[in-house]
C-alpha positions, 0 to 999 in steps of 0.5 A: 695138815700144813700148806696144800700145793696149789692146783694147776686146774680150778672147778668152773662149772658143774655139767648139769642138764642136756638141753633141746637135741643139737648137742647144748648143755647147762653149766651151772658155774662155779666161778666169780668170772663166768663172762670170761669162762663160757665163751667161744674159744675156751678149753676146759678139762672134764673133771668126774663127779667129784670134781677131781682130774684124772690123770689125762683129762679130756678137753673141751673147747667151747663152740657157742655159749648163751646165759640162760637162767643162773648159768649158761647153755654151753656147745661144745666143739664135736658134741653134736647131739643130746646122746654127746651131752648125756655122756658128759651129765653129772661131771665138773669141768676145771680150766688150767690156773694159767687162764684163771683171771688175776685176782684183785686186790685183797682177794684170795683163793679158797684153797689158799686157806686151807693148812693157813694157821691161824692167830688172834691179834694178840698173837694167840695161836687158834690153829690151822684152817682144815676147811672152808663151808661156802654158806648165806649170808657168810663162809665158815672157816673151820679151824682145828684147833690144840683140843677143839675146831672152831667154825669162824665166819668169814667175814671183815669184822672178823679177820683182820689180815690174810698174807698168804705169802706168810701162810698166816691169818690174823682173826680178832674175834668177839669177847667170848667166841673162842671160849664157846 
């Protein structure tokens, strides 16, 4: 598998419901930033069903947002009435990496992950991360692995260092884990 090139667009939200007639629709998001993704101004790119791009994607600017429930009630600019909004259902919107926020010391991005090898601290080689379950009450990386996958949490106890200039993350798991 390797190294994945990075996106140039990152899923901030799921288009989930129209809401009342005058053209709102409820974003469920899918980002750790949605005070600065669902606001005025904003353009991002209607993605399909499955969350992928096409190759010359439709934008949407943000016309008028409000927090309502878990996520947000969203107008955007030329979407005027229901009909607009249920042209838009079942969708994924995506916003360009440029206008993604930085992130924070120690943070990485999932995609980041995928094709990382994977190594104890004692340097044994478990594999390469093929996948990453985001679940309660801790993410899962999935690693395969020479004869097997392993399913890891991800979690501190766990991984002791991510360096993904390195593309390496060094895993101290628990006496018998990687046994199971």
């Amino acid at each position: 598998m390797g190294k994945i090139e990075a996106p140039q667009h990152l899923v901030v939200g799921h288009l989930n419901k129209a809401h009342g007639t005058k053209g709102e629709i409820f974003i469920w998001p899918l980002t750790d930033h949605p005070e600065s993704t669902f606001v005025p101004g904003v353009v991002l790119y209607l993605g399909d069903e499955n969350g992928e791009l096409p190759a010359d994607p439709a934008t949407l600017q943000i016309d008028a947002s409000r927090a309502y429930r878990r996520g947000f009630l969203v107008r955007f600019q030329g979407v005027q009435d229901r009909r607009g909004v249920e042209g838009l259902l079942g969708r994924y919107v995506m916003r360009s990496m440029d206008q993604i926020e930085e992130l924070e010391e120690g943070e990485t991005f999932y995609h980041d992950l995928l094709g990382m090898e994977v190594v104890t601290v004692e340097g044994q080689r478990v594999g390469e991360v093929i996948e990453i379950y985001e679940l309660k009450p801790a993410d899962l990386l999935e690693i395969r692995g020479p004869d097997r996958n392993f399913m890891i949490p991800y979690i501190a106890q766990m991984i002791r260092s991510v360096d993904v200039a390195e593309n390496r993350i060094v895993l101290d798991p628990p006496p018998g884990l990687l046994d199971v």
